[in-house]
Structures are given as C-alpha cells and as structure tokens.
DRENLOLO-813255 format. One line per 10 residues: number of its first residue (from 0); their letters; for each residue x, y, z of C-alpha. Coordinates in Angstrom, 1 decimal. Example, Ala and Ser with C-alpha at 12.3 -4.5 7.8 and 13.67 -1.06 7.14 Angstrom:
% DRENLOLO-813255
0	as	12.3 -4.5 7.8; 13.7 -1.1 7.1
//
This chain:
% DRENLOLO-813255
0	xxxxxxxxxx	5.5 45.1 -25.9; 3.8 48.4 -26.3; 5.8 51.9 -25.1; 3.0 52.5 -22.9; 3.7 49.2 -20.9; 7.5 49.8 -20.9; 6.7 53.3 -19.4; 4.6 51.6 -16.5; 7.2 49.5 -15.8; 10.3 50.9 -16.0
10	xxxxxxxxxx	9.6 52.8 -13.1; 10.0 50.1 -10.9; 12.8 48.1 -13.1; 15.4 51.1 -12.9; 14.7 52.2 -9.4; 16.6 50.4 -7.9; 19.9 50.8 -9.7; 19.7 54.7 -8.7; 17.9 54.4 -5.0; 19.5 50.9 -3.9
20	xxxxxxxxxx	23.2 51.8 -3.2; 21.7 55.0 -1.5; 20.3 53.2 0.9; 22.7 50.8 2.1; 25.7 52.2 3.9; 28.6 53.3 2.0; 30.9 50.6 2.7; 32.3 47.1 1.1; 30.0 45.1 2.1; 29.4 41.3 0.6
30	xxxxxxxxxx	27.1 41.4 -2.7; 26.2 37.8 -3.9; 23.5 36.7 -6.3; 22.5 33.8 -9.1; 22.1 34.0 -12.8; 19.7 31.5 -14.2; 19.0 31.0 -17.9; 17.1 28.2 -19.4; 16.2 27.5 -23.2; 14.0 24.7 -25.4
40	xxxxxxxxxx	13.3 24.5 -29.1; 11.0 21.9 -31.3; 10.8 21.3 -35.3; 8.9 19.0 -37.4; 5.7 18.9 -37.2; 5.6 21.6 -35.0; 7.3 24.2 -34.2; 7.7 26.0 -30.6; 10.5 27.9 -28.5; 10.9 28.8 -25.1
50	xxxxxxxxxx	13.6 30.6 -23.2; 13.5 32.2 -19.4; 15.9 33.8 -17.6; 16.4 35.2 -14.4; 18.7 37.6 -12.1; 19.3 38.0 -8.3; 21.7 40.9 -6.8; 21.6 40.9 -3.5; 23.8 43.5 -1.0; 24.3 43.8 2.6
60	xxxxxxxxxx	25.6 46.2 4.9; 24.3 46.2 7.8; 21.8 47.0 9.2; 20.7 47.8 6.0; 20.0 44.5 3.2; 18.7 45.1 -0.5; 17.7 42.7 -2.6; 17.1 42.9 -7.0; 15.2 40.9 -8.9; 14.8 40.6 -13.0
70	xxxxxxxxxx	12.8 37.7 -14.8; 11.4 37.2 -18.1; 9.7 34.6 -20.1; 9.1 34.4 -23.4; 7.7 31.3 -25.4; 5.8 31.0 -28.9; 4.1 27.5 -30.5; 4.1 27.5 -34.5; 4.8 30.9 -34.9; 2.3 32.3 -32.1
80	xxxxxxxxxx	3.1 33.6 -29.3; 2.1 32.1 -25.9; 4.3 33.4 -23.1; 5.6 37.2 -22.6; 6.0 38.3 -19.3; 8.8 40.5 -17.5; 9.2 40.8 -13.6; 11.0 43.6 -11.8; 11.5 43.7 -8.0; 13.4 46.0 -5.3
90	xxxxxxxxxx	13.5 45.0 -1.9; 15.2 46.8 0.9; 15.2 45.7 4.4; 16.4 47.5 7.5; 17.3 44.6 10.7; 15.8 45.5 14.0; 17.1 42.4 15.5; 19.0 39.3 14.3; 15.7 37.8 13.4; 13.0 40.7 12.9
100	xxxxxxxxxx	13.6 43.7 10.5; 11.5 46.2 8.2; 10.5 46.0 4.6; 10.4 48.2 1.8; 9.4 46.9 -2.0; 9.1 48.0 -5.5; 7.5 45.4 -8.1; 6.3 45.8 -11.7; 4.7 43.2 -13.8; 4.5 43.0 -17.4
110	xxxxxxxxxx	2.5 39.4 -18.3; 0.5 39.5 -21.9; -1.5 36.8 -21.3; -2.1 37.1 -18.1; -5.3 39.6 -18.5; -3.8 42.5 -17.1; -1.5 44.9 -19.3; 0.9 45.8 -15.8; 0.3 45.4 -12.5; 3.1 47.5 -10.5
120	xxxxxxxxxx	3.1 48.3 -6.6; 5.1 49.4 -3.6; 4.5 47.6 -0.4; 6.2 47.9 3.4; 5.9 46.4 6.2; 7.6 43.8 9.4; 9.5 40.6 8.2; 10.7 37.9 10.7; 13.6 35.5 10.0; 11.4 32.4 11.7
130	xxxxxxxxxx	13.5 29.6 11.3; 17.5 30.1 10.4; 20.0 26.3 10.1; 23.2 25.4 8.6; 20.7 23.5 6.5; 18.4 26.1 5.6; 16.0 29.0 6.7; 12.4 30.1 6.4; 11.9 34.0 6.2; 7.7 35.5 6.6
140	xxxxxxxxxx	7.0 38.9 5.7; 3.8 41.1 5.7; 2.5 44.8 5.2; -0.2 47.2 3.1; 0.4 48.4 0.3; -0.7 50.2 -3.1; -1.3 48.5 -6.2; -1.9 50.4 -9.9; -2.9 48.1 -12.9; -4.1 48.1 -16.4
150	xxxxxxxxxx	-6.3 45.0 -17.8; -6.2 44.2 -21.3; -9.6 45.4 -21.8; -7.8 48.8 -20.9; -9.3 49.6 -17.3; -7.1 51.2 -14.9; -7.2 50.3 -11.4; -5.9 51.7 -8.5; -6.4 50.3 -5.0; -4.7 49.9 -1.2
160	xxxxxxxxxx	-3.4 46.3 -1.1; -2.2 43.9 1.9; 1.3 41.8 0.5; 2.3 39.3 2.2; 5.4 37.0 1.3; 7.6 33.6 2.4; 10.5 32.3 1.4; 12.2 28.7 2.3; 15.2 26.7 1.3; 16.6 23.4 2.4
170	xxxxxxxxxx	19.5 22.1 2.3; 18.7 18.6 1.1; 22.5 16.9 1.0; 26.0 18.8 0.3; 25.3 19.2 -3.7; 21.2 19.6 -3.6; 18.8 22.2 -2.1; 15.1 22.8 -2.5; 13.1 26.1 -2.0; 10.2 27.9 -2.3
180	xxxxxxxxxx	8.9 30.9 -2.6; 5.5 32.7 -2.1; 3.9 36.3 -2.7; 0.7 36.7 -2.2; -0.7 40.3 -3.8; -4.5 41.0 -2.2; -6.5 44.2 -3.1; -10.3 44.9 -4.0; -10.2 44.3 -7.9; -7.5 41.6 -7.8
190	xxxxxxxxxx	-5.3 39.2 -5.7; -1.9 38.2 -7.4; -0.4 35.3 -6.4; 3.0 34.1 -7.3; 4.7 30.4 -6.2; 8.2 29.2 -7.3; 9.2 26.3 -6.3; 12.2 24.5 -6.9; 15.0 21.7 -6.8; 18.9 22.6 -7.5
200	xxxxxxxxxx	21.9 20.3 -8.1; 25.5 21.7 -8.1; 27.6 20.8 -10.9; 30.4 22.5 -10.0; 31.3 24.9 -6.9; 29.3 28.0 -9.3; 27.5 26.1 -11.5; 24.3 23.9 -10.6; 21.1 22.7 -12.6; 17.9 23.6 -11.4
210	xxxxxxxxxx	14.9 21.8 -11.6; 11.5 24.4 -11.0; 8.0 24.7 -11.5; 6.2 28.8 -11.4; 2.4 29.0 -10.5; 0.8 32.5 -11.1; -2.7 33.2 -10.6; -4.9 36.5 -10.3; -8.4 36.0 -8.7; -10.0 38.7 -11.1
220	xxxxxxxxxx	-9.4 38.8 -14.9; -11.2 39.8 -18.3; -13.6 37.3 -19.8; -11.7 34.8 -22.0; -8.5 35.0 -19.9; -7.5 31.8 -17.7; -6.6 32.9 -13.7; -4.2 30.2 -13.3; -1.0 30.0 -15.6; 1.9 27.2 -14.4
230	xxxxxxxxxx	5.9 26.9 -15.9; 8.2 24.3 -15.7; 11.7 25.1 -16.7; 15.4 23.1 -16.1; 18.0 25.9 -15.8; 21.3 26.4 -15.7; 22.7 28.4 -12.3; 25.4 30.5 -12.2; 26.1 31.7 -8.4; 28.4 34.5 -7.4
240	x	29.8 36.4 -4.6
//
C-alpha cells in the first residue's frame, strides 16, 4: 500500500477514536461488539493464502449511538497477489423516537483491485428502525452525501453523492442467526455498492462460526478492471459486551 493511499484513508480510520466518545454522553453506557477472523492456506501444486478479518465497536448512550467498523482482506495465488482491501467506517446516530433517529457517517476504502485507489466519503441523513422482534430487526437509512476518489489510472474525483443503507438479522433458532447487510454509494462518476450476507452458529455463549458471502461492485471503473468482485469466507466470532 502506497503512503499516499494510507494518507487518504487514515482520515476516516482514526476519526473516530478521537470524535466518537465526544459525541456520546459522558456516562457508562453499554459498549458491545464482534471480532471475526478467518484464515485458508494451499500447497502443492499451487500455492495460495487468504486471511480476513473484521471488527465491530458499538456504544450507546442515549440518545446518542455510535457505531465502528474495521475490515481487511488480503489474499495472494502462487505468489501474486489478488485481494488487498481495507474498510473503515464511523457511524453516529442521534434517536428522535424509539424507531426514527438521525445519521452521521465517515467511510474510507482502500481496494487494489477494485479500479479505484480510495474512495472515502461522509454521508447524513434520517434512519428508521422498521421492523424490531425478539427474533430480529430490519433498520433503513438514507441521506446525501460527498464522495472523494482516486482511480488507478490516477484521476481524482470529487462529487455530491446520495447513500443509502439496510441492515437485517434473524434470529433463525436459539444457536443460529442470519443477516444482511446493504450500502448502496450513488454519485455521477461511480455507484459503490457493498452486500454482506451471512449465516452464524454459536459454539459457545462468545464464540460462533460464521458462514458469509461479500458482493462489491462499482458501476464505473478503468478499462481492464472487473465491476463485480464476490468473497466467501467461514469465520470464527468472538462477541463481547
């Protein structure tokens, strides 16, 4: 990874350690979260490697709620190198209502083969809690925003974009849940969008194995560069309070 593409993101990485706390009440209220981290390796007569891993903070005092978010994926195939990509995401909400609240978010992207160098962008907006169960929930959000990005071919872009976002998990018995989640990203020179869906069984009361397949596509990338790229990965969860 070049310094130039750690400057661009960093930004939007380290944020949120410095603003988050800020703006959440001082207080002691519940933080909670998920550690995933998932590995595979080959030899013979070929060689490849892949390892992911992924982080979820999450605090709330209300009314305020703010959420982090840290992936990255890296994979290489006889000694080349086929995945590298970083996410970092800041989201702080504000409830208006037991259902409906406002939205603030930070996100930088760092994908090598995705065509573009970064993409980062700050977004805000109205989010509604539309469906809430003992077996699950279903949360909508949507909002303009501003997008800056670098393609590989080493054109900047800068442009006002719309985000909108879903999330949805279901409890499917007392050890396995499914969910999915869904950002769509849509300005001018580019729409981003990003699908993680998933299925999790508990191991023990902290532990569970997680079963889940990523789908990232940009509608507008350099010649040579595919739009669509798809992961699979089998985790291992660590959930804590």
């Amino acid at each position: 990874m070049q310094s130039r593409h750690l400057l661009a993101i960093t930004p939007l990485v380290v944020a949120p350690l410095f603003f988050g706390p800020a703006l959440a009440e001082e207080s002691d209220g519940p933080w909670g979260g998920s550690a995933e981290f998932g590995a595979t390796m080959s030899t013979g007569n070929s060689e490849s490697s892949s390892l992911n891993g992924k982080l979820r903070i999450t605090h709330e005092s209300l009314p305020w709620e703010n959420k982090f978010r840290l992936e990255a994926h890296q994979a290489t195939e006889d000694g080349d190198e086929t995945a590298n990509r970083v996410l970092g995401e800041h989201e702080t909400n504000y409830a208006l209502t037991e259902r409906d609240y406002l939205f603030g978010v930070l996100r930088g992207t760092y994908d090598e083969f995705s065509g573009y160098d970064y993409q980062a962008s700050a977004a805000a907006g109205y989010g509604r809690k539309i469906w809430i169960s003992e077996k699950g929930y279903w949360d909508a959000e949507i909002g303009p925003g501003v997008r800056v990005a670098e393609t590989n071919d080493d054109v900047r872009e800068t442009n006002v974009i719309a985000r909108a976002s879903s999330g949805f998990e279901y409890r499917l018995s007392d050890t396995a849940r499914f969910n999915q989640d869904v950002t769509v990203l849509s300005g001018s020179d580019n729409t981003e969008v990003e699908s993680v869906t998933g299925v999790s069984t508990s191991i023990t009361d902290t532990l569970a194995m997680k079963l889940s397949y990523t789908v990232l596509h940009n509608t507008d990338v350099p010649a040579d560069t595919e739009n669509t790229d798809t992961y699979t990965s089998i985790n291992l969860v660590y959930d804590f309070e």
